[in-house]
C-alpha positions as CSV (number, residue, x, y, z in Angstrom):
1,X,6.6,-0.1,7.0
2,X,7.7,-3.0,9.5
3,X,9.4,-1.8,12.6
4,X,12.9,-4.6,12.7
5,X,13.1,-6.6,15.3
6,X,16.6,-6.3,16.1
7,X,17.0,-2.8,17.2
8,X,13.6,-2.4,19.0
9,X,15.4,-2.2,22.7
10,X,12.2,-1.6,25.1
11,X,10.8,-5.4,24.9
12,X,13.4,-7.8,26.3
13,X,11.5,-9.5,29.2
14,X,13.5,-13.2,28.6
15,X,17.0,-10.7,29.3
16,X,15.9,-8.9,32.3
17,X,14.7,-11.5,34.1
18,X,18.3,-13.1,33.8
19,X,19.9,-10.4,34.4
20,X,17.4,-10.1,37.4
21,X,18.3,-13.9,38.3
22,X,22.0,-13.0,38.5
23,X,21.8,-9.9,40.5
24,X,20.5,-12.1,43.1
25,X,23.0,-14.8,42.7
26,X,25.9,-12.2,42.9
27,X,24.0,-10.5,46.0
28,X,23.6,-14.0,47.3
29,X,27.6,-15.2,47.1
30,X,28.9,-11.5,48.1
31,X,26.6,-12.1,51.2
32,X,27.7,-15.9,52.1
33,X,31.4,-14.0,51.4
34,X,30.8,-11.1,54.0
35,X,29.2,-13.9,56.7
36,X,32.8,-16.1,56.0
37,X,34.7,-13.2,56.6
38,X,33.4,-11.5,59.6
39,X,32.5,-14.6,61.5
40,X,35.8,-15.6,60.7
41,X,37.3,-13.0,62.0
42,X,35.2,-13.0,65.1
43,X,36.3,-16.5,66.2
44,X,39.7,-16.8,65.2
45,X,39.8,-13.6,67.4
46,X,38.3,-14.9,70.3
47,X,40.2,-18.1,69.9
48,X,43.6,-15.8,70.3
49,X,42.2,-14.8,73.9
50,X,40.7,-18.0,75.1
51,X,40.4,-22.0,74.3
52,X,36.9,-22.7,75.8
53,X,34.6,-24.1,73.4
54,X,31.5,-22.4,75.2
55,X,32.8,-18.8,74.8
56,X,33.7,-19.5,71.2
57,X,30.5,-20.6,70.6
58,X,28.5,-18.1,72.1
59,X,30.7,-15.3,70.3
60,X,30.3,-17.2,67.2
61,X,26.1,-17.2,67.7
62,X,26.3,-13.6,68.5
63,X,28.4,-12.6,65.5
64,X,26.4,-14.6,63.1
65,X,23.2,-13.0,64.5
66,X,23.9,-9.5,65.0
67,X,25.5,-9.7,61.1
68,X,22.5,-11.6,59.7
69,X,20.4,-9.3,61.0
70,X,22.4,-5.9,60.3
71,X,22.7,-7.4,56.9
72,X,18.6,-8.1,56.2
73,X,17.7,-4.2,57.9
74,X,19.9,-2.6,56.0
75,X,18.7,-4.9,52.4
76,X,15.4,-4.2,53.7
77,X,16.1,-0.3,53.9
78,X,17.9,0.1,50.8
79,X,15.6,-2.4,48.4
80,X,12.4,-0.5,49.7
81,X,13.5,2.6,49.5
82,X,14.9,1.8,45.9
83,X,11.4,0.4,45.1
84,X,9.5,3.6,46.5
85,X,11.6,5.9,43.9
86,X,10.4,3.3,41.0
87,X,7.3,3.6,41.9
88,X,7.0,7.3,42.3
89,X,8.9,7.5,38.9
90,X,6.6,5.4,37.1
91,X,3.4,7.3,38.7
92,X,4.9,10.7,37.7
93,X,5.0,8.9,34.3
94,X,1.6,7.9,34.3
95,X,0.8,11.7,35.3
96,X,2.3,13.0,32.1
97,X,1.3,10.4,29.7
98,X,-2.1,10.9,30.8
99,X,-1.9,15.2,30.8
100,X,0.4,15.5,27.5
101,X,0.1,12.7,25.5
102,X,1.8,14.2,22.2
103,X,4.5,15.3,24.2
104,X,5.1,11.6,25.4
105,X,5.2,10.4,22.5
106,X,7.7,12.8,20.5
107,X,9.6,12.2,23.8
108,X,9.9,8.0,23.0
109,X,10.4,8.9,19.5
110,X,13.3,10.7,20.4
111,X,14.6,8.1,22.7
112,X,14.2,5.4,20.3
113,X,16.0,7.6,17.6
114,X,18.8,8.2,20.2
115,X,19.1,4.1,20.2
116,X,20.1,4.1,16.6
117,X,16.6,3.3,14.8
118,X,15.8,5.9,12.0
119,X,13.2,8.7,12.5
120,X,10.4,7.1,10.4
121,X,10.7,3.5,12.2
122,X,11.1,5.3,15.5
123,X,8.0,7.1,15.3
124,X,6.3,4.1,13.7
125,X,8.0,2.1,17.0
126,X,6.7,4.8,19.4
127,X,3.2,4.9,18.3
128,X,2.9,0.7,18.2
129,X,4.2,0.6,21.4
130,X,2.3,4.0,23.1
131,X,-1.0,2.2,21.5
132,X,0.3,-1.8,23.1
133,X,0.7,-0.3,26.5
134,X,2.5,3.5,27.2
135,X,2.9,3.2,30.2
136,X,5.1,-0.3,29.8
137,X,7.3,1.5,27.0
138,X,8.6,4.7,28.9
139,X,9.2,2.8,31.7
140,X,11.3,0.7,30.2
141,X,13.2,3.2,27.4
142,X,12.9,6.3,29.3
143,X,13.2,4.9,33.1
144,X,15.3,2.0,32.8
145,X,13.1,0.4,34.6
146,X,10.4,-3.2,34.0
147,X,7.0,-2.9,36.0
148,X,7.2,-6.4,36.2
149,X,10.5,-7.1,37.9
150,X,10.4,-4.1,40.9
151,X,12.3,-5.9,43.7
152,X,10.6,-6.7,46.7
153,X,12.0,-6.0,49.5
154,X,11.6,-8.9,52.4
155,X,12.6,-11.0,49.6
156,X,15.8,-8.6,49.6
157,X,16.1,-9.0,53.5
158,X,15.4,-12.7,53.9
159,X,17.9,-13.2,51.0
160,X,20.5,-11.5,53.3
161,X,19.8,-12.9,56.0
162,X,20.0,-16.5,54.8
163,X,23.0,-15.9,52.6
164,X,24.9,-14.3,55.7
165,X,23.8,-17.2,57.9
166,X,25.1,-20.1,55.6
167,X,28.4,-17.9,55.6
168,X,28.8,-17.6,58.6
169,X,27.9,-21.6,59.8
170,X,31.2,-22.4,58.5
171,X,33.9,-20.8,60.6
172,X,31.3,-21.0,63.9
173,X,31.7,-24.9,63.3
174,X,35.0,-25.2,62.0
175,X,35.7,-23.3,65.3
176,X,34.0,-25.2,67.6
177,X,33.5,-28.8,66.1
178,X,37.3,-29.9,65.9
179,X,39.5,-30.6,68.7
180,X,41.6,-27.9,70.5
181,X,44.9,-28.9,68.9
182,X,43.9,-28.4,65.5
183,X,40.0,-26.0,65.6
184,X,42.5,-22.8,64.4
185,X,44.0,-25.2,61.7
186,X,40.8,-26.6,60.6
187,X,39.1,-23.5,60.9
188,X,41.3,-21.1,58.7
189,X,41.6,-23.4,56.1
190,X,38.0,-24.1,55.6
191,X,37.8,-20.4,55.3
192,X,40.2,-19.7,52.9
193,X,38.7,-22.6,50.8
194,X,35.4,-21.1,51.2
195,X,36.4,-17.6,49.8
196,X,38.1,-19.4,47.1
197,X,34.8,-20.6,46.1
198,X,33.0,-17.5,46.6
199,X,35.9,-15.4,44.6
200,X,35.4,-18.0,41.9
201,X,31.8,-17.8,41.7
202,X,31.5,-14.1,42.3
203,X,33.7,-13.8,39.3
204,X,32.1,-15.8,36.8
205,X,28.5,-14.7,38.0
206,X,30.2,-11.0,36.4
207,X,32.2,-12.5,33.9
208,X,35.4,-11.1,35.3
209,X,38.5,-12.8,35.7
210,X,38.4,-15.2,38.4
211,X,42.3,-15.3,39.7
212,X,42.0,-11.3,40.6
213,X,38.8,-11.9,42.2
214,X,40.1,-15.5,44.0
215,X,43.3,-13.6,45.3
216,X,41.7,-10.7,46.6
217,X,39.2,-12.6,48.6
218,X,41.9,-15.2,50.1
219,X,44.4,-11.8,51.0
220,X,41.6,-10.1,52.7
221,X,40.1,-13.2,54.3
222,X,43.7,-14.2,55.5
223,X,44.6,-10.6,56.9
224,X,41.3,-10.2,58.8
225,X,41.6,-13.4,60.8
226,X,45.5,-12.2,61.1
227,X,44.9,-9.1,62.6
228,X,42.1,-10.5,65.0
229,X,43.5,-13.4,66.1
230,X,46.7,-11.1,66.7
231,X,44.4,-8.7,68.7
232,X,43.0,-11.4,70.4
233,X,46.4,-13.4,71.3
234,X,47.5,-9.8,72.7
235,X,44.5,-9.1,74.8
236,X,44.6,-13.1,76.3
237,X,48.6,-12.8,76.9
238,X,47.5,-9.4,79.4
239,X,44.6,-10.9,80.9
240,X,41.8,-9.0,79.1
């Protein structure tokens, strides 16, 4: 009997990898988005209190540096601590497959006949697969989870931290680049173009709709610098 090819769901390392691929590219725009938004917000904020270039810039540096950072810790945090439980899953596997063998294998069989495949070919499946590499199989029908594509996690933090710090560049020089008359001008609409973009391309990357996404992140970017350079215009007007 030949096991199909079509419904045989375990092997699909040419899809994960993509799908790998554009978790990273949707992590990459969401954290270019959250570096607009907060550095944004930051200097339009200090810009309501106070004119001087120096002051924007240094609140500008800070902001970008204590949100690159906060942004690669907690990456770091969450990606290694993600990849400790895939690990410890996939050793408690290797536990079992090596103590109860049979009962690994009924256990695929049943998970491939859960996946639509009949109970002769899933059995037939199970045992090709348990004989090509357990191990790989379980981890893959059972866990949900490719030995081969565990995240790493200062690739997770650097990724952060760069994405955050390209973000962020462009309202800290749209700030502080321009001349006085126009720098809040200039600056909230390179920011409201720049969401654009990232609502876009966060969109496709998901293949959502991209007007929802576009709006949402042009309201929020808008209110944020609103409300600080509000807060900030208050604070300057008292003599904060």
């Amino acid at each position: 009997m030949t096991v199909p090819d079509a419904p045989e769901v375990p092997h699909e390392p040419h899809d994960q990898g993509m799908s790998t691929r554009l978790n990273w590219l949707r992590a990459a725009v969401l954290g270019a988005n959250d570096g607009i938004v907060s550095t944004a917000g930051l200097v339009v904020g200090v810009a309501g209190a106070t004119s001087d270039r120096s002051t924007l810039l240094t609140a500008g540096l800070a902001g970008l540096l204590a949100g690159s950072m906060s942004m690669a810790a907690g990456e770091y945090v969450s990606v290694s601590t993600q990849r400790a439980s895939e690990k410890a899953a996939l050793a408690m596997e290797k536990r079992e497959l090596r103590e109860q063998p049979a009962a690994e294998l009924d256990e695929l069989t049943q998970l491939l006949e859960d996946r639509g495949l009949s109970a002769a070919v899933a059995r037939e499946a199970a045992e090709q697969l348990t004989e090509k590499d357990a191990l790989r199989a379980h981890a893959r029908v059972e866990l949900g989870i490719d030995p081969d594509e565990l995240m790493n996690p200062w690739h997770a933090a650097w990724a952060s931290f760069l994405a955050f710090t390209v973000g962020a560049l462009l309202p800290l020089l749209a700030i502080v680049l321009p001349p006085e008359s126009v720098r809040l001008y200039v600056t909230v609409g390179a920011v409201l173009a720049a969401l654009w973009l990232t609502g876009w391309g966060s969109a496709r990357l998901g293949a959502a709709p991209t007007r929802p996404a576009v709006v949402r992140n042009l309201v929020g970017g808008a209110l944020a610098m609103a409300v600080t350079y509000g807060a900030g215009s208050l604070l300057g007007a008292v003599g904060v």
